[in-house]
C-alpha positions as CSV (number, residue, x, y, z in Angstrom):
1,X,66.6,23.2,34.6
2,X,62.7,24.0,34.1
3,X,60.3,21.5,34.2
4,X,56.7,21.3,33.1
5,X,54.4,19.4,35.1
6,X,50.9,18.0,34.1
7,X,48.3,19.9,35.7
8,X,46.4,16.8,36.5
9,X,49.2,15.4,38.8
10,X,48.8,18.9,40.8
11,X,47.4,18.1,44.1
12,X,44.1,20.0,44.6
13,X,43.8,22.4,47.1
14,X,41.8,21.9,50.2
15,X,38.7,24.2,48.6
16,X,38.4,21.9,45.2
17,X,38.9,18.5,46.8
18,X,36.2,16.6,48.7
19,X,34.4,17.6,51.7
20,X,35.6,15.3,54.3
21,X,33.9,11.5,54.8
22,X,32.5,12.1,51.3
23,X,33.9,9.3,48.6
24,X,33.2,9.8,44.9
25,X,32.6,7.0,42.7
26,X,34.7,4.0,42.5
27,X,37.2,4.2,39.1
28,X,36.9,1.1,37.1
29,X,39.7,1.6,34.2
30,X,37.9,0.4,30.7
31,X,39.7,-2.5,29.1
32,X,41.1,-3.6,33.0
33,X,40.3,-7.0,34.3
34,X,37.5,-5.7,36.6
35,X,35.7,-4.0,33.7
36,X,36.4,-7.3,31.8
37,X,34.9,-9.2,34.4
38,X,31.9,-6.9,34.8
39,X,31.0,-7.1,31.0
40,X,31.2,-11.0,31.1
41,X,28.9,-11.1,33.8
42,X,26.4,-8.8,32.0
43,X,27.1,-11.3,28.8
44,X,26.0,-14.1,30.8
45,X,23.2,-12.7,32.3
46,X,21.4,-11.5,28.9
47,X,22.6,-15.6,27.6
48,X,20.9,-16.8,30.6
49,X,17.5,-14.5,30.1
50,X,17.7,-15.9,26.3
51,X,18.1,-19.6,26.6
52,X,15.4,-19.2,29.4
53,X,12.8,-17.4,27.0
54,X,13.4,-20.2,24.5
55,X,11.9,-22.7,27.3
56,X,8.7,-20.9,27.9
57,X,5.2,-21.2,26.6
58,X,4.4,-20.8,23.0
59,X,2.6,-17.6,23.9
60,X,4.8,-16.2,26.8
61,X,7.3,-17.0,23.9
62,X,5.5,-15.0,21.6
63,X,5.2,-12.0,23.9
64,X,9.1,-12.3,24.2
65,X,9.4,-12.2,20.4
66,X,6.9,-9.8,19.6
67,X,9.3,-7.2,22.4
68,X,12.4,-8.3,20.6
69,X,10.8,-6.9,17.5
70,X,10.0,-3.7,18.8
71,X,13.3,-3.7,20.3
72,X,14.3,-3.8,16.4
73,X,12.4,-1.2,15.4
74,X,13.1,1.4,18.1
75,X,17.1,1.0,17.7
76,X,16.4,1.9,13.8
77,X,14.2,5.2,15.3
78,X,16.9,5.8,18.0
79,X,19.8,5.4,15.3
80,X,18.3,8.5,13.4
81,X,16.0,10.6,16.3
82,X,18.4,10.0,19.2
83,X,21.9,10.4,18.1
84,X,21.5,12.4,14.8
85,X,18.5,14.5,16.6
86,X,16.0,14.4,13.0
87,X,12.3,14.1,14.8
88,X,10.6,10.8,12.7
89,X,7.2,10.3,13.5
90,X,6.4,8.0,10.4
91,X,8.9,5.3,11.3
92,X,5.3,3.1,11.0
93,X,5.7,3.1,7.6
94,X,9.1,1.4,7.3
95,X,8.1,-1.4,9.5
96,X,4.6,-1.9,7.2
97,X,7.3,-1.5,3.7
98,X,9.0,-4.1,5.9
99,X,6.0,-6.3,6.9
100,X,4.6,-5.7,3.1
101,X,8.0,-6.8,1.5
102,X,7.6,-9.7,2.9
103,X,4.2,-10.6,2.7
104,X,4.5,-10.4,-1.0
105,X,7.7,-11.8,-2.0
106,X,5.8,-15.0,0.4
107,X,2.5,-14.8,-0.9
108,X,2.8,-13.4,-4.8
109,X,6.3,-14.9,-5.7
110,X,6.3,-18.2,-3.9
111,X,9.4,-16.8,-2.0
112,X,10.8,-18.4,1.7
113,X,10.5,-16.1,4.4
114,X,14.0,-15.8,5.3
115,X,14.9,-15.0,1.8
116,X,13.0,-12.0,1.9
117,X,14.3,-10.2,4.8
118,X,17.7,-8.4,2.9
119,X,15.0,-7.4,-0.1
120,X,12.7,-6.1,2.8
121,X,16.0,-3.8,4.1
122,X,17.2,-2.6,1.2
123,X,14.1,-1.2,-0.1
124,X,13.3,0.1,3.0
125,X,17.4,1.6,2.7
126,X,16.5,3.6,-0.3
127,X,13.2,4.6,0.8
128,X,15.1,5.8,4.2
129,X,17.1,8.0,1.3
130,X,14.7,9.7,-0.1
131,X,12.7,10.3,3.0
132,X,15.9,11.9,4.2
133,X,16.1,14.7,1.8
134,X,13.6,16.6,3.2
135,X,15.8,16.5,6.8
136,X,18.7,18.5,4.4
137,X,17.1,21.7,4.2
138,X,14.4,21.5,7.5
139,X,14.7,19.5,11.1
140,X,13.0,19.7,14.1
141,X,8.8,19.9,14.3
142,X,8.7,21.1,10.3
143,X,10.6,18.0,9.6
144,X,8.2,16.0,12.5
145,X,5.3,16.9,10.0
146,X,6.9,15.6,7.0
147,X,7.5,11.7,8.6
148,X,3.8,11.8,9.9
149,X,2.8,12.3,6.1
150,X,4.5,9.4,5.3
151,X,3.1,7.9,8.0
152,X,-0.5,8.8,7.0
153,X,0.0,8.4,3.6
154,X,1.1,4.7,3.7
155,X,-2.0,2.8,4.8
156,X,-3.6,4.5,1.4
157,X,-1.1,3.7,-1.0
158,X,-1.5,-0.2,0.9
159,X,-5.6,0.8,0.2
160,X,-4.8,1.7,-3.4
161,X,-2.0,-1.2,-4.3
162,X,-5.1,-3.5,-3.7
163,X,-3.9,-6.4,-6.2
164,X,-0.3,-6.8,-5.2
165,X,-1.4,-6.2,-1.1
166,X,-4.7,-6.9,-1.1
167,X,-5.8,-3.6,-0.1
168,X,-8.5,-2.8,2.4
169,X,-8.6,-6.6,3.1
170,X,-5.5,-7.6,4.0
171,X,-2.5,-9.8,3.3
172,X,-2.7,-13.6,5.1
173,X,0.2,-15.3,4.6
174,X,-0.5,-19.0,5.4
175,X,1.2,-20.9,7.9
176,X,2.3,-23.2,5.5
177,X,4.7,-20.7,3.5
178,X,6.3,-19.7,7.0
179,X,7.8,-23.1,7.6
180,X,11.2,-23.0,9.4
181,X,14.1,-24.3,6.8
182,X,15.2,-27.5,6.6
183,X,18.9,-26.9,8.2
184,X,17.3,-24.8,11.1
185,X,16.1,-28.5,13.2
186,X,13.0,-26.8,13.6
187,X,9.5,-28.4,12.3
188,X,6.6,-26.6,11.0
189,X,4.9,-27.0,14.6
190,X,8.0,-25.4,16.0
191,X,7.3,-22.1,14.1
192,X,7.2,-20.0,17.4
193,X,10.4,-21.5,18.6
194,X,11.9,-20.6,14.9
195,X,11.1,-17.3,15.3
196,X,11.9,-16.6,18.6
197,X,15.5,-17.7,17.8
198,X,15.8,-15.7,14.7
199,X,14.1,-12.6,16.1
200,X,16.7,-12.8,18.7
201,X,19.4,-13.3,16.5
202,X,18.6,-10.4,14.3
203,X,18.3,-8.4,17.4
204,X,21.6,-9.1,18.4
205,X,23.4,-8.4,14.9
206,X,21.6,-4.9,14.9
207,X,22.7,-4.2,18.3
208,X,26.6,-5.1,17.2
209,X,25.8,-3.3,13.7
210,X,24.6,0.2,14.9
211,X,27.1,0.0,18.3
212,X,30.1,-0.1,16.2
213,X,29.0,2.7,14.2
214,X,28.0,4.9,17.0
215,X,31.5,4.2,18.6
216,X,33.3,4.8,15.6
217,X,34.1,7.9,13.7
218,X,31.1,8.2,12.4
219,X,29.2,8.0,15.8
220,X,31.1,11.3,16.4
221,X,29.9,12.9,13.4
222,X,25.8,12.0,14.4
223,X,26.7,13.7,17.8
224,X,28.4,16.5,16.2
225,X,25.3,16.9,13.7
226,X,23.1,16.4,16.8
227,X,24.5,19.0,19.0
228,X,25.4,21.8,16.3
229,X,25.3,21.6,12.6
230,X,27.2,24.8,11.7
231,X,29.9,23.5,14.1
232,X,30.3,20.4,12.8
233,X,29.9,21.7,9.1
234,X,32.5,24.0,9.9
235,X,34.7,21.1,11.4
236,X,34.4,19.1,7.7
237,X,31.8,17.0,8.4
238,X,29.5,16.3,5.6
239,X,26.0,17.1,7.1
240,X,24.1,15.8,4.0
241,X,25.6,13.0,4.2
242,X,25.3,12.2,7.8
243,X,21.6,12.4,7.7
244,X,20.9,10.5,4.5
245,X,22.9,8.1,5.2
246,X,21.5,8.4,9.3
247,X,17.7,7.5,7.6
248,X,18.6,5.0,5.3
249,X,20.5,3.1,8.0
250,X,17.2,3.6,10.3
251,X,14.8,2.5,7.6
252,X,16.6,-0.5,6.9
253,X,16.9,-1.5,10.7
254,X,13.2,-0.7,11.1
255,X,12.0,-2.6,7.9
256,X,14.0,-6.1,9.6
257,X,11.2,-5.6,12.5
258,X,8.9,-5.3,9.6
259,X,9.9,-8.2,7.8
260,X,9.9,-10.7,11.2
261,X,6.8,-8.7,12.0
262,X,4.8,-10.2,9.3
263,X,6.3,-13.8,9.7
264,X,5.1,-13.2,13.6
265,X,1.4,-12.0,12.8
266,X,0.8,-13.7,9.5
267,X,-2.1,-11.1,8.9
268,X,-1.4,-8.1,7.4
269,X,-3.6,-5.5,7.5
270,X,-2.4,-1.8,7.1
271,X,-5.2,0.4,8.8
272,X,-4.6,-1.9,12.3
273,X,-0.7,-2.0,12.9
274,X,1.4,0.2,10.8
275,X,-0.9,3.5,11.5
276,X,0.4,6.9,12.8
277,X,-0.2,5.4,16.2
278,X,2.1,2.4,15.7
279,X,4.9,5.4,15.2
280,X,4.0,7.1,18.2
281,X,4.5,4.0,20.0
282,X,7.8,3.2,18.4
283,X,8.7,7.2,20.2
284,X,6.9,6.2,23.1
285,X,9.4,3.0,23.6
286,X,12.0,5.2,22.5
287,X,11.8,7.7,25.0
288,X,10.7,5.5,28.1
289,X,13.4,3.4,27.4
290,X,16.7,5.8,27.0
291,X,17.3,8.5,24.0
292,X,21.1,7.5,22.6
293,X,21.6,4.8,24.7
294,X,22.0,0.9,23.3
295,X,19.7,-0.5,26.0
296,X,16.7,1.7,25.6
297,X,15.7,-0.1,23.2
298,X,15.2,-3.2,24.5
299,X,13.9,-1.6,27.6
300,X,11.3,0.0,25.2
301,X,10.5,-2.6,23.5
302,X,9.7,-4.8,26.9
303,X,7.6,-1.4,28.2
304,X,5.3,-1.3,24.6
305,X,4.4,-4.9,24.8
306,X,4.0,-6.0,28.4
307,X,3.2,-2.9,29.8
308,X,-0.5,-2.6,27.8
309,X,-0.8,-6.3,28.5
310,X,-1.0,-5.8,31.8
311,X,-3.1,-2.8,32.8
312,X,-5.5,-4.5,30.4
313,X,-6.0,-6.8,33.3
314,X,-6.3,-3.8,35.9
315,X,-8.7,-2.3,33.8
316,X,-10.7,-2.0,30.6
317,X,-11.7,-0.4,27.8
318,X,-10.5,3.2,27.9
319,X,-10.0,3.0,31.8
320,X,-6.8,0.4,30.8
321,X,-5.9,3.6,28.1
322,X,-5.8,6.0,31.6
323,X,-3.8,3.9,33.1
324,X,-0.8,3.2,30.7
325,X,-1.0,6.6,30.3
326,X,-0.5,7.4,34.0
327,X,2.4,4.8,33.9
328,X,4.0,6.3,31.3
329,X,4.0,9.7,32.4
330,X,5.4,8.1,35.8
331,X,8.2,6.8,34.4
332,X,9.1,9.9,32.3
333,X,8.7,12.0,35.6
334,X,11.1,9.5,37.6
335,X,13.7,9.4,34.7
336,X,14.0,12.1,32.2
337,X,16.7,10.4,30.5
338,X,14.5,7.2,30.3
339,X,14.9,4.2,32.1
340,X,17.9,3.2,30.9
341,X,19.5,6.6,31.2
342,X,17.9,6.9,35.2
343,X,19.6,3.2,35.3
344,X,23.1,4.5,33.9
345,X,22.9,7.8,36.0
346,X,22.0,5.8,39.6
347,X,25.0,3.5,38.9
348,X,27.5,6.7,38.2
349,X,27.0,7.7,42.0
350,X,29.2,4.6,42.8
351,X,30.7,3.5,39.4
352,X,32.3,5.0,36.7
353,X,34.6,3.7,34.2
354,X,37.1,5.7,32.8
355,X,39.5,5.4,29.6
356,X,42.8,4.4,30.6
357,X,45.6,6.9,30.5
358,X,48.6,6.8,28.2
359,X,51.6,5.4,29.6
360,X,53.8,8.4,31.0
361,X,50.4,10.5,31.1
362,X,50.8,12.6,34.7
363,X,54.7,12.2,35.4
364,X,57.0,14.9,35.4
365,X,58.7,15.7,31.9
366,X,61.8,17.4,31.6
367,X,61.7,20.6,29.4
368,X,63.8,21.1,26.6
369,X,66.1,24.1,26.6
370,X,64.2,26.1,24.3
371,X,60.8,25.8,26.4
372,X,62.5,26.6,29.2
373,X,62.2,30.6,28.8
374,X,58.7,30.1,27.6
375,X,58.3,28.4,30.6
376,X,59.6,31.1,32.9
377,X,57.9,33.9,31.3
378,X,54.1,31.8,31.4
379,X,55.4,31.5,35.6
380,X,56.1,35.3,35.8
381,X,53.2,36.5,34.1
């Protein structure tokens, strides 16, 4: 009787297997107790970083938070630029709707802080909408040039909404209305500790939120928009969809940063923080840290806040400016794929997990009897 055998249990002949002493990278079966193991240790490291930012100094504490916000805001850019592929320059404007949200529901309407973060996302969630119908019928630069508009444009309609934002002047919301609620244990002199914590958690329940999509079916939709959209219209998957839904999703992440933004500053004031610059550094963190990876973000966030703060001590003034710039270019040089990516890639020379095979995947099945001539005639030919 026949038999067909799984090519992948063929040994390899001497001219495709390894060059002698060479060892590839060491297998590590997803799901098995090692890999298990490896993610608990990661788990515990990140817990142990945590719990030891919540013991520092109210400003070292701040610096922390204000990454961790940043962080926020570059996994809603990297949720629609990285794995969808649509170019946004103007993400600045989502975290200032964000910011603004809040500053006014606190200010205007006498409403707590905490209370005003789901308003702040889901008007940054149907802003995201609209902003994405433009990315149906363009992409790439074109589409580049219509997020900086909205980038532009936003400081002016702040300018112009000068009653409800307080235009030119600013928005201070007093420390007073950014008290920490009663069931939190946290006092009113405990602020920075409050928002630390919260930042942190929000940070995490992003990071959950957008990995599950990105490992579901939906994840494999973005990548198929991302890599070729007649392909993946052509496979039945809804390309309008995708990248409406791809911005909304992005402006509502990025308008959370906003929101904690403005309980972190306090000051709002258009025409200094939510410019077209603050959306080139949101890309800058995006690409030093990783494209369409989950860490990058973090990473990102980290480089955008501590890295300025500390070639500001190196040098001033416009030589400090030279010198984050030489950094930056640096690390884009080194890694390509960002930091995280030049992180992930390094540890592939050694490590490499790998989905675990189906049970019976590689043995030798018997054929049935009507294969068996199809079998003989694919061996003669």
């Amino acid at each position: 009787m026949s038999t067909l055998i799984d090519k992948n249990t063929a040994a390899p002949s001497q001219d495709s297997g390894p060059s002698e002493g060479r060892r590839g990278p060491r297998i590590i079966l997803r799901g098995s107790s090692t890999h298990r193991a490896i993610i608990a240790a990661g788990l515990a490291v990140a817990a142990i970083v945590v719990f030891w930012g919540g013991t520092l100094q109210p400003f070292e504490q701040g610096q922390l938070t204000r990454a961790a916000i940043f962080a926020i805001a570059i996994l809603g850019l990297n949720f629609t630029t990285g794995y969808v592929g649509l170019l946004s320059v103007g993400h600045s404007a989502f975290l200032g709707l964000g910011a603004y949200t809040t500053g006014v529901l606190v200010v205007n309407y006498n409403q707590t802080a905490l209370s005003t973060i789901p308003v702040a996302m889901a008007i940054c969630f149907v802003v995201g909408l609209l902003v994405g119908i433009p990315a149906l019928r363009i992409r790439g630069l074109y589409l580049a040039i219509v997020t900086l508009a909205l980038g532009v444009a936003f400081p002016e309609i702040v300018a112009r909404l000068g009653g409800l934002t307080g235009g030119a002047e600013g928005l201070t919301i007093r420390r007073t209305l950014l008290r920490p609620p009663e069931w939190s244990g946290f006092t009113l002199g405990e602020k920075d500790q409050w928002l630390y914590w919260l930042t942190i958690v929000c940070l995490v329940l992003a990071f959950v939120v957008l990995r599950n999509i990105i490992k579901g079916r939906y994840g494999m939709a973005m990548n198929a928009v991302r890599q070729n959209e007649i392909a993946a219209a052509a496979s039945g998957v809804n390309i309008a969809a995708v990248k409406l839904f791809s911005f909304a999703v992005s402006g509502a992440i990025t308008g959370l940063a906003g929101s904690l933004f403005a309980m972190y500053i306090g000051s709002l004031f258009a025409e200094g923080s939510f410019t077209v610059l603050a959306g080139i550094t949101l890309l800058i963190g995006l690409v030093v840290g990783g494209e369409r990876t989950m860490a990058g973000p973090i990473i990102g966030g980290l480089v955008v806040v501590f890295l300025p703060y500390y070639t500001s001590d190196i040098g001033g003034g416009q030589a400090s400016a030279v010198l984050f710039a030489i950094v930056l270019i640096a690390v884009v040089f080194v890694a390509p794929d960002g930091i995280a990516g030049g992180i992930r890639r390094l540890v592939r020379r050694f490590v490499r997990v790998e989905a675990q095979r189906p049970a019976g995947a590689g043995q030798v099945l018997p054929s049935a009897p009507d294969a068996a001539p199809v079998a003989r005639r694919g061996s003669e030919d």
